[in-house]
C-alpha positions in Angstrom: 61.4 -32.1 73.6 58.9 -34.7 72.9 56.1 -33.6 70.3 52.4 -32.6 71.8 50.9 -34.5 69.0 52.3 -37.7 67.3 50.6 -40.1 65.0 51.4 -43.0 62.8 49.9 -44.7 60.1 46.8 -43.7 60.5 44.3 -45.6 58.4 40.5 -44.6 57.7 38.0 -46.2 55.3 34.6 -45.4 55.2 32.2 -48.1 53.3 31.9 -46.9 49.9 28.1 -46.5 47.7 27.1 -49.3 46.3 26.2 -49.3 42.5 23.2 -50.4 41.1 24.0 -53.8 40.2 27.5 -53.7 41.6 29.2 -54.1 44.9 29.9 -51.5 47.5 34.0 -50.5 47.1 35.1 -48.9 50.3 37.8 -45.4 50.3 40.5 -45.1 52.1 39.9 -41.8 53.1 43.3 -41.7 55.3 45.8 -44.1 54.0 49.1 -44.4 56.1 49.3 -40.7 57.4 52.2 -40.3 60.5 52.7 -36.4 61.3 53.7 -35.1 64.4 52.6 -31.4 66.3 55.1 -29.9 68.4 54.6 -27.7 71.4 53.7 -24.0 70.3 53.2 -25.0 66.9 51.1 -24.4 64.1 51.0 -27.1 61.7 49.6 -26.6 57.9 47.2 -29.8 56.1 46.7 -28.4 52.3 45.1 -30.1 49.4 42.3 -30.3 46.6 38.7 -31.3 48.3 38.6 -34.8 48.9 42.0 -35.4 49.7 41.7 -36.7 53.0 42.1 -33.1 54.9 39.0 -32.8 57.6 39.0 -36.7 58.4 42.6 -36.8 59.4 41.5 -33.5 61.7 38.6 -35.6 63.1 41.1 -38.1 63.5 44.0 -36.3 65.4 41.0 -35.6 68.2 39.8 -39.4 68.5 36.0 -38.0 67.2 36.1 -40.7 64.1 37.9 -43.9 65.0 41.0 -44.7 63.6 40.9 -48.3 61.9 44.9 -48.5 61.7 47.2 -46.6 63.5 48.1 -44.7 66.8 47.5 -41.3 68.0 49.8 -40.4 70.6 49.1 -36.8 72.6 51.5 -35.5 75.1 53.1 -38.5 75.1 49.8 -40.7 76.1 47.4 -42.9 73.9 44.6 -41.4 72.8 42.0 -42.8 75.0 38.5 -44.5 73.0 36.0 -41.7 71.8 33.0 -41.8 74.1 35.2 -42.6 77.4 35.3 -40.8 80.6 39.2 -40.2 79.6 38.5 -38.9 76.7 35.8 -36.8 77.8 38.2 -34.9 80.1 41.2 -35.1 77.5 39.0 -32.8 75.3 39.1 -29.8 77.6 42.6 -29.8 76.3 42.2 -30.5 72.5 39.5 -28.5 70.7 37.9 -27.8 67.1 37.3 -24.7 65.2 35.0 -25.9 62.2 34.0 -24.6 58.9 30.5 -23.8 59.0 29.9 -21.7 62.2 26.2 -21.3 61.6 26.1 -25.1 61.6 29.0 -25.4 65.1 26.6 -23.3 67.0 22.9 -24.2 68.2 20.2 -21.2 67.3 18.1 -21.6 70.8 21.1 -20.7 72.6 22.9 -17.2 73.4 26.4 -16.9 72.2 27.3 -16.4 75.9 25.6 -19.5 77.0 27.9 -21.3 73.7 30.7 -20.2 75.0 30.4 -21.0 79.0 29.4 -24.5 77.7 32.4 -26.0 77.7 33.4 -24.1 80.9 30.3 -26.0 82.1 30.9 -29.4 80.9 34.4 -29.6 82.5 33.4 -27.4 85.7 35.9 -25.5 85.5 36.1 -22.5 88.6 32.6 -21.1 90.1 29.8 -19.8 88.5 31.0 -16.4 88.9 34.5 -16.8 87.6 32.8 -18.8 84.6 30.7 -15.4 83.8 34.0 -13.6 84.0 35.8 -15.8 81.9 33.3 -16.0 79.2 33.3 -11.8 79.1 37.3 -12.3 78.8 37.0 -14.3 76.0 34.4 -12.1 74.1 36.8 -9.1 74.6 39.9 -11.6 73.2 38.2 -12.5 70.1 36.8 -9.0 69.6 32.7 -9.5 70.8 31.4 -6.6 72.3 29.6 -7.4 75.8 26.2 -6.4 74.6 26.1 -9.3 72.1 26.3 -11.8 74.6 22.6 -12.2 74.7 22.1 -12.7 70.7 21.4 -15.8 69.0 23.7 -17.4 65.8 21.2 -16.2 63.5 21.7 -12.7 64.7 25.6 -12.4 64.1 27.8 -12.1 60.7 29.5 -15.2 59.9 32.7 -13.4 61.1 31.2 -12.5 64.2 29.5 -16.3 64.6 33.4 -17.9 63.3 34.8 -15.9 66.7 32.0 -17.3 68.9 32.8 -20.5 67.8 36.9 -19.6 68.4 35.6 -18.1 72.1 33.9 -21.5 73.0 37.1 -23.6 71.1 39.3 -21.6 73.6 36.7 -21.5 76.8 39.2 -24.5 78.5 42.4 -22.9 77.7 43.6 -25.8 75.4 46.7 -26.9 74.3 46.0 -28.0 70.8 43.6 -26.7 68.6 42.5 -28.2 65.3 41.0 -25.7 62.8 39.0 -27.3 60.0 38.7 -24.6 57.3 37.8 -22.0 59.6 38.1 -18.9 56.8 36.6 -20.6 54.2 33.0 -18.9 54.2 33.9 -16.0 55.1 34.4 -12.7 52.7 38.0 -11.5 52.5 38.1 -8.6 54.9 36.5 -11.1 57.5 39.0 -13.8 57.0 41.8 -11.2 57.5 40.3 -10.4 60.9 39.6 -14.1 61.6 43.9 -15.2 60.7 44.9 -11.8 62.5 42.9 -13.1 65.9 44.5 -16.5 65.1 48.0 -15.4 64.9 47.4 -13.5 68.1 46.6 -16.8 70.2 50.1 -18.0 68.7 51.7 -14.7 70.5 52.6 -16.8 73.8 53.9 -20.1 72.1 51.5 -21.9 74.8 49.0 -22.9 71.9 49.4 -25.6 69.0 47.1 -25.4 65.8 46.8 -27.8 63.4 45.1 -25.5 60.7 43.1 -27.4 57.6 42.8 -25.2 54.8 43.0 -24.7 50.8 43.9 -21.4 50.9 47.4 -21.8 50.6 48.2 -17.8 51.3 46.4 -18.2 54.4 48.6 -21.2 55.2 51.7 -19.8 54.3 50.6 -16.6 56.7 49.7 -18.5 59.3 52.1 -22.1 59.8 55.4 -23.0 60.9 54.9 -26.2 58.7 53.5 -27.6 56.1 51.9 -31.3 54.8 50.6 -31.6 51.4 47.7 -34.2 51.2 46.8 -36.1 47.9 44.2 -38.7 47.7 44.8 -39.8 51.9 48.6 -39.3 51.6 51.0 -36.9 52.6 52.7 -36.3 49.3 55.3 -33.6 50.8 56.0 -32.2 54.7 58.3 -29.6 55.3 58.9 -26.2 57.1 56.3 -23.3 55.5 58.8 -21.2 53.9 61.1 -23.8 52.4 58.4 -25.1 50.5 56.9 -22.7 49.4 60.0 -21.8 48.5 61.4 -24.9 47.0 58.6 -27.4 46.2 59.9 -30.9 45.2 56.5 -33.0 44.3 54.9 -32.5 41.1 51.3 -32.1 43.0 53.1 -29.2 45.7 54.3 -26.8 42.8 51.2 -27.7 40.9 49.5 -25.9 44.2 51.9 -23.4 44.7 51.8 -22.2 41.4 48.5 -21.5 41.4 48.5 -18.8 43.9 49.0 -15.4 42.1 51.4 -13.5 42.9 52.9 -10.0 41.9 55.0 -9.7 38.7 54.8 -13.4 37.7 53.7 -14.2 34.6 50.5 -16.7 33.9 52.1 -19.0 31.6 54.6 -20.2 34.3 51.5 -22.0 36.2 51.8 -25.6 36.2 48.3 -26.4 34.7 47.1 -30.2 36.0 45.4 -32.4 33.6 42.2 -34.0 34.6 40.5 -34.3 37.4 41.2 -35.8 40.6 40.8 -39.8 40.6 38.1 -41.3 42.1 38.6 -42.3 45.6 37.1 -45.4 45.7 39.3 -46.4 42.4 42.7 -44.7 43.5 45.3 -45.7 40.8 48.1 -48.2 41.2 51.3 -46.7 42.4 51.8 -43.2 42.6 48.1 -41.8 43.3 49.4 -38.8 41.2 50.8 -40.4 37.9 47.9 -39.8 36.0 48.1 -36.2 36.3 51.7 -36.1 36.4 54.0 -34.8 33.5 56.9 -37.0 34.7 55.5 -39.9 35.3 57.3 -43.2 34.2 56.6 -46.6 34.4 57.7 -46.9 37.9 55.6 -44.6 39.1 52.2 -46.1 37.8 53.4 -49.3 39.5 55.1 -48.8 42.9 53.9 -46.1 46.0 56.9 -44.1 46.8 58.3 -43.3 50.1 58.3 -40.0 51.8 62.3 -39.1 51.7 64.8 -36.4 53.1 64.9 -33.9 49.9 65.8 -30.7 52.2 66.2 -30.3 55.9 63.0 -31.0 57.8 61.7 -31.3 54.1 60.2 -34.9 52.6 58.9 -35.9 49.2 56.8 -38.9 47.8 58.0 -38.7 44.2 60.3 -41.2 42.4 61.8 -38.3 40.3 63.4 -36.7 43.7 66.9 -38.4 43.1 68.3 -40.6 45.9 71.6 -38.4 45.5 69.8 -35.1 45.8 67.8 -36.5 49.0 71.4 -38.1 50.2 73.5 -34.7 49.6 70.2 -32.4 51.4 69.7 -35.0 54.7 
């Protein structure tokens, strides 16, 4: 079966700052990134701020323009941003972003939010568009006599499952959720993950879910790609690697989520900081934070490869026999 959502080397750069006496150096925000989404799948994008996570989300939908690459979805180019095509394509793709207090505008009711898109696409009569938006308040847990409040009004749980109400208003088929938990308090992103792994229930529904919380991602996703300065640094299914990480940078990650009995002095502890975007290092964009970096690493990108079933690794250090003997 042919994937819902395919892309290949997908390319952004934004212009960079220019300095005060120097010249502007643009970032490659997303450098080279090819993932695919299949049907009734939720797909996991993970890494440290910066690395490339919400602009490759902004990309899968068309909404920032791709300067390199292809985004394929059900098996047809995604049309330009702005087009009639694309216009009606987005009843079927939708986003779920971070700051729900920012996704939703304060003069309107969360009922009128949420009919919007019911609206915009015309989608059945009025009536049936009143009935649907009631549905939806009941599915994401809003009680009926909230439907005339205002944003301002609502917790940011209750404002992060208007904006999951309106995401869902078309019934689509892919939905991209840009750190959707992030800003909220524990108990709320509990409720938030529970309602999301509901909507999975059918299989109808693919997610592509951006987060840093990697508990929430390994809750949540079938799969799993690790991002590191614009790259996927390691894809794979959720439980094998979390399991069995192979890139320095993934068990760096995984190792920093407590857990249970483990001790603290078994965390792999990263040295410095991230490298400057604008000034990514030759090579490996990891070497300089890497314990087992050699001189091939600091002068040659390495090539996602086979390490594990379904499982790939940028690293040098994954041995071609190992990657031959798991393919």
């Amino acid at each position: 079966m042919s994937p819902l959502l395919e892309a290949n080397d997908l390319v952004r750069v934004y212009a960079g700052r220019k300095g005060l006496f120097g010249k502007a150096v643009p970032v490659r925000a997303v450098d080279g990134v090819s993932l695919r989404v299949n049907r009734g799948e939720t797909l996991g994008i993970v890494g440290e701020s910066g690395s490339g996570k919400s602009t490759l989300g902004r990309l899968l939908l068309g909404v920032d323009p791709a300067q390199g690459g292809t985004v394929q979805f059900d098996g047809q180019q995604l049309p330009e941003a702005g087009t009639q095509a694309w216009r009606a394509l987005r009843a079927r793709m939708q986003m779920v972003y971070q700051d729900p207090l920012a996704a939703l505008d304060r003069r309107l009711t969360i009922a009128t939010q949420i009919r919007e898109p019911l609206d915009i696409h015309r989608v059945g009569t009025p009536e049936q568009r009143e009935a649907r938006v009631a549905e939806l308040m009941r599915a994401v847990g809003l009680r009926p006599d909230q439907a005339g409040r205002y944003p301002h009004e609502l917790s940011g749980g209750q404002r992060q499952r208007v904006v999951i109400a309106r995401a869902l208003a078309t019934d689509p088929d892919l939905l991209v959720c840009d750190e959707p938990v992030s800003a909220l308090d524990v108990s709320i992103q509990a409720q938030v993950v529970n309602l999301l792994r509901e909507l999975q229930g059918d299989g109808r529904l693919s997610m592509v879910f951006i987060s840093h919380d990697l508990k929430v991602v390994r809750n949540l996703c079938d799969r799993v790609a690790v991002m590191y300065l614009g790259r996927i640094v390691e894809e794979g299914p959720s439980e094998e690697l979390f399991a069995n990480p192979q890139h320095p940078y993934t068990q760096a990650l995984i190792s920093s989520v407590p857990e249970p009995g483990r001790a603290l002095d078994s965390r792999v502890i990263l040295q410095g900081e991230p490298p400057n975007p604008a000034r990514r290092p030759s090579g490996c964009a990891f070497h300089p934070r890497c314990a087992r970096a050699t001189d091939i690493c600091r002068g040659q990108v390495p090539d996602l490869i086979p390490v594990a079933p379904g499982q790939t690794a940028a690293c040098h250090h994954v041995t071609g026999a190992r990657a031959t003997r798991a393919a």
